[in-house]
N, C-alpha and C positions, 0 to 999 in steps of 0.2 A: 817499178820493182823496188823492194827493201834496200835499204844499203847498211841496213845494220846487222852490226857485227861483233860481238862483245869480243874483247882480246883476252886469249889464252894470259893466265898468269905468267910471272918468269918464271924458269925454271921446269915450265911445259916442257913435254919430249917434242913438239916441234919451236920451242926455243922463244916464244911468246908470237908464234903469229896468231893470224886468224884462228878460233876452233869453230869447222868446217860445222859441227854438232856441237853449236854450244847449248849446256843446261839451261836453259829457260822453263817458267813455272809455264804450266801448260795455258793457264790464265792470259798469257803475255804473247798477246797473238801477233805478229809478227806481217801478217798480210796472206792472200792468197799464193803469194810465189817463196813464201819460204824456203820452201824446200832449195829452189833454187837463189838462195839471196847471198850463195858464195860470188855468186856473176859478175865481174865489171868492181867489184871493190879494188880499191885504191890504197894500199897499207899505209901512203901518206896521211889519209885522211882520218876525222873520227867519226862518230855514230849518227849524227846530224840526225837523228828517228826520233819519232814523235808517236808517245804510248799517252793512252788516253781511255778514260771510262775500264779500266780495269782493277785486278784486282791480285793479289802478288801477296802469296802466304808460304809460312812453313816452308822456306829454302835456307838453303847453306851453301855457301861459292865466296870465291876470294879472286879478288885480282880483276875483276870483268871494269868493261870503259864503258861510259856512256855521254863523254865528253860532246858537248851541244846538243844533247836530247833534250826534246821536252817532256813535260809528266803531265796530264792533266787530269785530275780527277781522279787519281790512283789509290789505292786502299795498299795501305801495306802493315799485316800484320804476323808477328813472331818471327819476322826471318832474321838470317844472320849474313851481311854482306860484310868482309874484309878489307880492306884495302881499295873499294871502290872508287872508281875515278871518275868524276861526274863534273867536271869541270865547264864552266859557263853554260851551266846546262837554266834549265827555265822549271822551276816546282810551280805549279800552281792548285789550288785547292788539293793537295794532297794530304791522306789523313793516315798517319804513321802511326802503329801503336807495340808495344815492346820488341822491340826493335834493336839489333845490335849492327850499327855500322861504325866499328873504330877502325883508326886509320884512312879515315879516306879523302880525296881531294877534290872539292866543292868550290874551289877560287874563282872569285867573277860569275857565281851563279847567280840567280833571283828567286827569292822563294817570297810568295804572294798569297794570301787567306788558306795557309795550311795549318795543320793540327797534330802535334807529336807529344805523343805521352810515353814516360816508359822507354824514350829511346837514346841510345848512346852515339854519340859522334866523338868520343874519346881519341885526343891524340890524333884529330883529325885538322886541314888545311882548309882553311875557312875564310882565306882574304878577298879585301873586295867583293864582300857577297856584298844584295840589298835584300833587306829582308823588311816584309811589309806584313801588317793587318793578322799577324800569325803566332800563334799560340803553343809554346814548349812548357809541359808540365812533366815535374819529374825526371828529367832528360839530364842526361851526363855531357860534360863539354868539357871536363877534365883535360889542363895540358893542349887544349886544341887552339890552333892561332887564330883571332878573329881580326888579322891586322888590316882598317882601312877599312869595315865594314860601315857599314849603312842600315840601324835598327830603327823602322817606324812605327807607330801604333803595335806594337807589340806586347805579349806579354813572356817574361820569362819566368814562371812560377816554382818555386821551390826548385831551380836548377844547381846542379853537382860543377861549379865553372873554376874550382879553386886553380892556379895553374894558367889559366886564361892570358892569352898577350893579344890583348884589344887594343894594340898601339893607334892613336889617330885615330880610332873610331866613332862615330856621329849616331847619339842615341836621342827617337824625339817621341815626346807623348807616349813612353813606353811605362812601364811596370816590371821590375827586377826585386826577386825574392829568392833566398836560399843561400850556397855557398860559394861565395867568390874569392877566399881565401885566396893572398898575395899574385891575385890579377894582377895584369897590368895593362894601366889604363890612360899610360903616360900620354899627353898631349891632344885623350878625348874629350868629344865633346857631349854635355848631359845636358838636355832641354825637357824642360817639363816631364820629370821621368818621378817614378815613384821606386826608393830603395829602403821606405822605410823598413827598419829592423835586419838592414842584409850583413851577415857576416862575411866580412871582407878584412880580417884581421891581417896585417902585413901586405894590404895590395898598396900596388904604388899610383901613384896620382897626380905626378909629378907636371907641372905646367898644365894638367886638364883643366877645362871649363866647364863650373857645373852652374848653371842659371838659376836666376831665384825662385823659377818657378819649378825647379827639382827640390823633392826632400829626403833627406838622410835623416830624416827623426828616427833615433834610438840605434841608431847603427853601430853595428863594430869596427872601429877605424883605429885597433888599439896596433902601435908598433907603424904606423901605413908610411909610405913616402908621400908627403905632399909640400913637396916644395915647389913654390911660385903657382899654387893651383888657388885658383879663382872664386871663389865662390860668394859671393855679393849677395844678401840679402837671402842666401838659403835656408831653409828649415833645417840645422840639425839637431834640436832640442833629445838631449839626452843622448847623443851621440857618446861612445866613448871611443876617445883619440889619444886614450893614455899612452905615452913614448914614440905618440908620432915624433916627425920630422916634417916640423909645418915651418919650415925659415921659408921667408916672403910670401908666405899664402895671406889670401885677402880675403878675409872675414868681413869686412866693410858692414855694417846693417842685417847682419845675419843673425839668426835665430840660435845662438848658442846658453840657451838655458840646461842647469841643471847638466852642461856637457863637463865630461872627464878631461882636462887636460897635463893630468898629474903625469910629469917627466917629459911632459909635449917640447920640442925643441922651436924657439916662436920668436929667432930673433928676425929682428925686420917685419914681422909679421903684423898686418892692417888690421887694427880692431875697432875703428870710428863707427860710433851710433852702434857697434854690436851689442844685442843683450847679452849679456856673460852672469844674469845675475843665478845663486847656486850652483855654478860652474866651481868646479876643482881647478884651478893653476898654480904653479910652483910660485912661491915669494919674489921670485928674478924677476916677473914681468908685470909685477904688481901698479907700482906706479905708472910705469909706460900705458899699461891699459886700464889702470881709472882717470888717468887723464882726457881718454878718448872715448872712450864705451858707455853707448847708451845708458846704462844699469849695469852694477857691480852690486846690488843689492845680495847679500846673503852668501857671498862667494870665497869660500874654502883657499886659505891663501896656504898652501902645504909650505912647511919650514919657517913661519912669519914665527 
């Protein structure tokens, strides 16, 4: 027998319990005993159901749980779910396409070879997910916390993330493109990740580890916090970092060609073996970084 049971929103006339008839798209077949799948539920407990090989369109509902379900193979397109709570739940090859789920709470899930275009998770609860081999194109993540996630082979294409507190997050062999506007990405970690060109003006970055086999070629890092943030031998040719707050970030060997650092704040900051040549830096940090820096060839000494 089912035991699922999506819960009445609050503010239900019965005060959020079970709904005895809940809206389910007719797609979302529920088993043979349905009818009866009020039986033997547990209000302690949550959905622990497992929907699979369907197909889930053109709805509107708010409030419904789906806390330890799994999804497998699901199609979901045009709907609008509110507030949904899908907590440590399991996505797997699911394929989402304009889609409105903001607000909702997804903490400790796993999402694995899905595909989501067109869809919004605005101002949604996002920690401790893993997210693997899965593809967001066009997708809103406005405001939503992705604290302590897990992003692998992924791609994040042209994503809406300005808002973002990716505190501690671990991103590997990924691709990120679009708007990440004053993210924050304090104390992540970026491995072999691709950001070329990502506007990210004002995110903070503060203690992250970004690998040298990630690149920020051409990026927007104008205003960003990056202090004591790492980055050794990265690619950020033509980055602009104009008015960061880069005190003890390590540049060591990194690919700063041609990067903006006009009003960058760079005390204590590692520039040995860095190329800096046609780089922009303020006259203050002049000597300190041609003493150390691979090439200074061609490099814009603002105030000299």
């Amino acid at each position: 027998m089912s035991t699922f049971q999506p819960r009445k929103p609050a503010g239900s006339p019965k005060g959020g319990q079970f709904d005895t008839k809940p809206h389910v798209p007719s797609d979302l077949v529920l088993g043979e005993e349905e009818e009866d799948a009020t039986d033997g539920i547990n209000p302690t407990n949550q959905c622990d159901h497992a929907f699979s090989d369907l197909e889930y369109a053109h709805t509107t509902r708010t409030g419904y749980d789906y806390d330890r379900s799994g999804f497998d193979s699901v199609t979901v397109n045009d709907v609008i779910e509110t507030a949904m709570r899908a907590r440590q739940c399991t996505f797997r090859e699911v394929d989402a396409t304009n889609s409105i789920f903001p607000f909702s709470e997804l903490d400790g899930s796993t999402v694995t070879s899905c595909s989501l275009t067109d869809v919004s998770l605005a101002r949604s609860m996002m920690r401790r997910m893993d997210i693997g081999y899965t593809t967001l194109k066009n997708c809103r993540l406005v405001n939503s916390d992705m604290e302590g996630s897990t992003i692998r082979e992924s791609q994040f294409l042209n994503v809406s993330a300005s808002g973002v507190s990716a505190r501690s997050a671990q991103f590997y062999d990924s691709t990120i493109s679009g708007h990440l506007e004053y993210i924050d990405l304090s104390d992540a970690h970026l491995d072999n990740c691709d950001l070329r060109g990502v506007q990210a003006r004002g995110a903070i970055l503060n203690q992250a580890s970004i690998t040298e086999t990630t690149t920020l070629a051409g990026a927007d890092l104008r205003e960003a916090d990056m202090i004591s943030t790492r980055m050794v031998g990265v690619d950020a040719q033509g980055a602009n970092m104009g008015g960061a707050s880069a005190i003890r970030a390590d540049f060591r060997s990194a690919n700063l060609r041609g990067v903006n650092l006009k009003g960058a704040k760079l005390d204590g900051a590692l520039f040995d073996d860095a190329d800096v040549s046609g780089a922009t830096i303020d006259e203050t940090y002049r000597r300190k970084i041609e003493q150390v820096a691979y090439s200074t060839e061609g490099v814009t000494w603002v105030g000299a």
